[in-house]
C-alpha positions as CSV (number, residue, x, y, z in Angstrom):
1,X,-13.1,4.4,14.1
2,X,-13.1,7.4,11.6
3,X,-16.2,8.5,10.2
4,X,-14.8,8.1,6.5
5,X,-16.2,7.1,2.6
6,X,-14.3,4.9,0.4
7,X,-14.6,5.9,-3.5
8,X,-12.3,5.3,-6.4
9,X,-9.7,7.7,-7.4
10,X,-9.6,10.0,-9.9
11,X,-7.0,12.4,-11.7
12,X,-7.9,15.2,-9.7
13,X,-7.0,13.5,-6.9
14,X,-3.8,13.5,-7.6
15,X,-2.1,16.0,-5.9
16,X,-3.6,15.2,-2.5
17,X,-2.6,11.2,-3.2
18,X,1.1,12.0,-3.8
19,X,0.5,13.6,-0.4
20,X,-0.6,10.8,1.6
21,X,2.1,8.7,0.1
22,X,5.1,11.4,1.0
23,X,4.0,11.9,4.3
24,X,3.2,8.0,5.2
25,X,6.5,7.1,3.3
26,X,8.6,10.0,5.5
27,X,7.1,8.8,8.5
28,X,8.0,5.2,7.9
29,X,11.3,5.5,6.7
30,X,12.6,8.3,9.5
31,X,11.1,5.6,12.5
32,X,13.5,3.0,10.7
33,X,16.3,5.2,10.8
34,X,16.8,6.8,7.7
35,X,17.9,10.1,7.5
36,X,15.8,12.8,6.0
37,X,18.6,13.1,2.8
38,X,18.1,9.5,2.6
39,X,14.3,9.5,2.0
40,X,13.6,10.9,-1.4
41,X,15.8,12.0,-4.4
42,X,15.4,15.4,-6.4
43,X,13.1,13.5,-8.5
44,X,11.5,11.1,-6.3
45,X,8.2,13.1,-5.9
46,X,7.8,13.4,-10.0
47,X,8.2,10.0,-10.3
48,X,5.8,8.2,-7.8
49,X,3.1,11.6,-9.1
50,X,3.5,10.0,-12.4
51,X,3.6,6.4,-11.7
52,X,0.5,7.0,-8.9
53,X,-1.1,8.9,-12.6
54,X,-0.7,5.5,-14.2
55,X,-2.0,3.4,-11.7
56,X,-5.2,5.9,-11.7
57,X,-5.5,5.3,-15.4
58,X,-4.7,1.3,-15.8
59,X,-7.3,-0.7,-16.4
60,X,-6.7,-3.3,-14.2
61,X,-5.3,-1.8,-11.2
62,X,-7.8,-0.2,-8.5
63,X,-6.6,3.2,-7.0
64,X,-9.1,4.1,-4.2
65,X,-9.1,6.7,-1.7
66,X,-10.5,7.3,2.0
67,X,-12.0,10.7,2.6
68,X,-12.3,12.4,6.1
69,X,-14.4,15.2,5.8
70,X,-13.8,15.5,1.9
71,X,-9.8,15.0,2.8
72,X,-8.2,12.5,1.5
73,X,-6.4,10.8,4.6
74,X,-5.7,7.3,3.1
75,X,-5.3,5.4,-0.3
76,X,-4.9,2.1,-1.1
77,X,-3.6,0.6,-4.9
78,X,-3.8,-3.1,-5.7
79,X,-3.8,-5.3,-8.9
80,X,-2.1,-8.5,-10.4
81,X,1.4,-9.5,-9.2
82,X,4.1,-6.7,-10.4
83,X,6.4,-8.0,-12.9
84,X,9.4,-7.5,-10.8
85,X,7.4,-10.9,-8.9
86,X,8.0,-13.4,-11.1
87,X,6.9,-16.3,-9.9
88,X,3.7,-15.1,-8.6
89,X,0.5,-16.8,-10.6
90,X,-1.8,-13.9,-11.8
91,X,-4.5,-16.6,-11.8
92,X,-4.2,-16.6,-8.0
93,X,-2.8,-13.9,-6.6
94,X,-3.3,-10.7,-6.1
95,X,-1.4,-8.1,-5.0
96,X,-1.2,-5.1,-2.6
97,X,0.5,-2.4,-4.2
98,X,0.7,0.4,-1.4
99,X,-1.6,1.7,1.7
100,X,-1.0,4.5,3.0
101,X,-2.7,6.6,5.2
102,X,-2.5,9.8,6.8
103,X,-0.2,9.7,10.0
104,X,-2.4,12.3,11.9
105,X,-4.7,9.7,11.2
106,X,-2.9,6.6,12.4
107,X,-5.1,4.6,14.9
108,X,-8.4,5.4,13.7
109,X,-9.2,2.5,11.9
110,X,-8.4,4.0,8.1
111,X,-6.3,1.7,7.4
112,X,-8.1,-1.4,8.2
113,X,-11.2,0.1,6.2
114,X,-8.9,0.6,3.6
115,X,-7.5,-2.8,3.3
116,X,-11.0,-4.7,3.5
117,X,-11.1,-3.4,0.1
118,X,-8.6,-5.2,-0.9
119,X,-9.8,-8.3,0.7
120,X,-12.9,-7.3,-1.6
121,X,-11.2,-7.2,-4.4
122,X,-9.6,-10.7,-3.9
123,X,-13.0,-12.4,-3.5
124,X,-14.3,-10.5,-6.4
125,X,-11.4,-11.5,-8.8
126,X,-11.5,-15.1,-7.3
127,X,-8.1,-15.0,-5.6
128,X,-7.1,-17.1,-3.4
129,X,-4.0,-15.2,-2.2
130,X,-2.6,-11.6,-1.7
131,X,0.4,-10.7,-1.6
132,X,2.5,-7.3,-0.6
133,X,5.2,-6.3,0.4
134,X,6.8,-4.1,3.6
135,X,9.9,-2.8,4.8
136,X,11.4,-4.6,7.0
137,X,12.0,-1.7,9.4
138,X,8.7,-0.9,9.0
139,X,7.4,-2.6,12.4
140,X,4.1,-0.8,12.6
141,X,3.1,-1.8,9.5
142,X,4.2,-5.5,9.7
143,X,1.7,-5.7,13.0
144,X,-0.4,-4.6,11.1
145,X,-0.3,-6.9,8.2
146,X,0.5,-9.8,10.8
147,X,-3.1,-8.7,12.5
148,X,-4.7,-8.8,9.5
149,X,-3.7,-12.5,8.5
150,X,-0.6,-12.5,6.2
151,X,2.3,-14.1,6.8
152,X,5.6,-13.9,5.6
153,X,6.7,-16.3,2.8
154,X,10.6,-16.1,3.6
155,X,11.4,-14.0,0.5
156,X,13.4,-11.0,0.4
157,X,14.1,-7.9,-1.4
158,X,16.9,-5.4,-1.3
159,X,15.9,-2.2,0.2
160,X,17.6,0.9,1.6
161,X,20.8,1.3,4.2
162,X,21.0,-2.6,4.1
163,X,17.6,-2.9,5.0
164,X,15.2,-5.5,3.0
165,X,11.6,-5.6,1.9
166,X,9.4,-8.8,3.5
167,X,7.1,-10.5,1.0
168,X,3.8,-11.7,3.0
169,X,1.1,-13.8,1.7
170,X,-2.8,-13.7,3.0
171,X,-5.1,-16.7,2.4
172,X,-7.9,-14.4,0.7
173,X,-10.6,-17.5,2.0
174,X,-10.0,-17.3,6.0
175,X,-9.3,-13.4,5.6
């Protein structure tokens, strides 16, 4: 397992989060078969740097990142249920916004670090479930998710090249 520190985010840690996310995202997306000029738009990268600037900022969403020697190799972003999720109950769920992590760090146990936070956060807010969601695609991170306890509730969402995003559900008290 890497040797790593867990700490909350801050602005100036922006340029090395938006980072993380394009290279975890890229790697995703091109093993599920999307092509390169599929991935991102001209201004996909402003527009996840300013909405990863807002998450930083909210006061009730938690942005952390994992350093590896004073790199930041993984980040994680969770908070109530989006309002895209309507009929999630913000009295008892939680969700998991993104984790990413570095892919030359895959393996080492990052991202299983990163996501006991959120498990944190859960018992800390008194939530009995958590909720996120992955792209179908997206095997590797769906094993991980599935080794981690969640399941998938059956719902669906549109996602790229007539792919679909999985919504999964963890019981936050066996977790």
């Amino acid at each position: 397992m890497a040797n790593i520190s867990i700490r909350p985010a801050e602005l100036s840690d922006l340029d090395e989060i938006v980072d993380v996310h394009a290279q975890a995202r890229t790697a995703y997306y091109q093993a599920g078969g999307l092509h390169e000029a599929d991935i991102d738009t001209a201004d996909g990268a402003a527009h996840r740097r300013g909405g990863w600037a807002r998450s930083i900022k909210s006061s009730n969403k938690r942005v952390l990142c994992a350093l590896h020697a004073s790199e930041v190799a993984g980040i994680v972003a969770m908070g109530p249920p989006l309002s895209s999720i309507a009929e999630a109950d913000t009295a008892t769920v939680g969700e998991l916004y993104q984790i990413h992590v570095l892919p030359t760090h895959w393996g080492q146990g990052i991202g299983s670090q990163l996501h006991a936070t959120f498990i944190q956060y859960l018992h800390e807010a008194a939530l009995p479930i958590g909720q996120v969601e992955a792209w179908d695609r997206n095997h590797r991170a769906q094993a991980f998710y599935f080794r981690h306890g969640w399941r998938p509730t059956g719902h669906r969402r549109q996602g790229p090249d007539r792919s679909s995003y999985i919504r999964m559900h963890l019981n936050a008290e066996t977790a």
